[in-house]
C-alpha beads as a LAMMPS data file, in Angstrom:
LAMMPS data file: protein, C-alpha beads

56 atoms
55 bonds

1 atom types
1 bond types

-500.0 500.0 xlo xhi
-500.0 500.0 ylo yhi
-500.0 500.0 zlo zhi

Masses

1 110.0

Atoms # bond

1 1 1 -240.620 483.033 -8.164
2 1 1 -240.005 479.077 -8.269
3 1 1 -243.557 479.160 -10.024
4 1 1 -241.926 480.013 -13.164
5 1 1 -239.407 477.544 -13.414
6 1 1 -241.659 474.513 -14.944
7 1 1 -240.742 470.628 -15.658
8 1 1 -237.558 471.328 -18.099
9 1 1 -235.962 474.079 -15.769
10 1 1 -236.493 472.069 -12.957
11 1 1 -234.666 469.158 -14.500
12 1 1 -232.087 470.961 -15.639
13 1 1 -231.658 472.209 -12.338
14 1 1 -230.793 468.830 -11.148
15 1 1 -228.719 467.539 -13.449
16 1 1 -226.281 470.466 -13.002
17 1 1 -226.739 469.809 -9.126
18 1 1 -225.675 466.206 -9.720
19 1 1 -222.913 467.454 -12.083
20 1 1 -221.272 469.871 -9.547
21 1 1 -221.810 467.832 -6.697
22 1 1 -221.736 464.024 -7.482
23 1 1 -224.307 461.380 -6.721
24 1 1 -223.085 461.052 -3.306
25 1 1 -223.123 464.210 -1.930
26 1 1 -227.054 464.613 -2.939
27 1 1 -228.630 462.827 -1.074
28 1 1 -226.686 464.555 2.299
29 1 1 -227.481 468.082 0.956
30 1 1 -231.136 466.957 0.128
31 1 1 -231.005 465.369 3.730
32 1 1 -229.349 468.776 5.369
33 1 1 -231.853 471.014 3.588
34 1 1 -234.602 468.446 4.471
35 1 1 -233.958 469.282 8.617
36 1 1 -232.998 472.757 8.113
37 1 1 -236.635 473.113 6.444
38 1 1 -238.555 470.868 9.524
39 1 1 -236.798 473.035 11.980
40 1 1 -237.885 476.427 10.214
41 1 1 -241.218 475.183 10.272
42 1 1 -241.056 474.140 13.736
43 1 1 -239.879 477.342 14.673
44 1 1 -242.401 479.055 13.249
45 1 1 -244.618 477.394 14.562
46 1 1 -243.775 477.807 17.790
47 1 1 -243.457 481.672 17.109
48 1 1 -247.178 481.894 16.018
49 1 1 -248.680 479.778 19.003
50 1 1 -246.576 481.768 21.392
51 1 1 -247.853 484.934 20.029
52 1 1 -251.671 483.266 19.725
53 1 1 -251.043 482.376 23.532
54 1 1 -249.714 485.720 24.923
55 1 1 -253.585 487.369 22.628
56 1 1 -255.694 485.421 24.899

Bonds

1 1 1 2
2 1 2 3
3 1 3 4
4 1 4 5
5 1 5 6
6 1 6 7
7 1 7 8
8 1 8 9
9 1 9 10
10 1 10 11
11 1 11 12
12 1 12 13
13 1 13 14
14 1 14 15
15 1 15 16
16 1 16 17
17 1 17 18
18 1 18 19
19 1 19 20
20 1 20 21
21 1 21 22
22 1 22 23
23 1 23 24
24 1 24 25
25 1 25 26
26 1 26 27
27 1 27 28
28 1 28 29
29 1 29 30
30 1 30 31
31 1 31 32
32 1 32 33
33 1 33 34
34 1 34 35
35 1 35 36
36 1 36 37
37 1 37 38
38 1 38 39
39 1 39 40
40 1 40 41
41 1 41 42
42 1 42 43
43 1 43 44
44 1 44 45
45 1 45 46
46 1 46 47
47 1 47 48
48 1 48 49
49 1 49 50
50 1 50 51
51 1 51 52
52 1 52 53
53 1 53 54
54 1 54 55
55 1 55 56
């Protein structure tokens, strides 16, 4: 899906995020998203070794 989006989409893409929100508010969502996305992963993680764990 986000394959499809190229250089000029993805641009555009920002500046109508800077638009809506303002150049302060980026950098908290980008800092929000940025945890929300290490604790998926570390989630996940967890998930798979637990399962990996409970196969041996």
């Amino acid at each position: 899906m986000l394959s499809n989006i190229g250089i000029p989409g993805l641009i555009l893409i920002l500046v109508l995020a800077l638009i809506i929100f303002g150049p302060k508010k980026l950098p908290e969502i980008g800092r929000a998203f940025g945890e929300t996305l290490k604790e998926f992963k570390k989630s996940t993680r967890d998930l798979t070794k637990d399962d990996d764990d409970k196969r041996k």
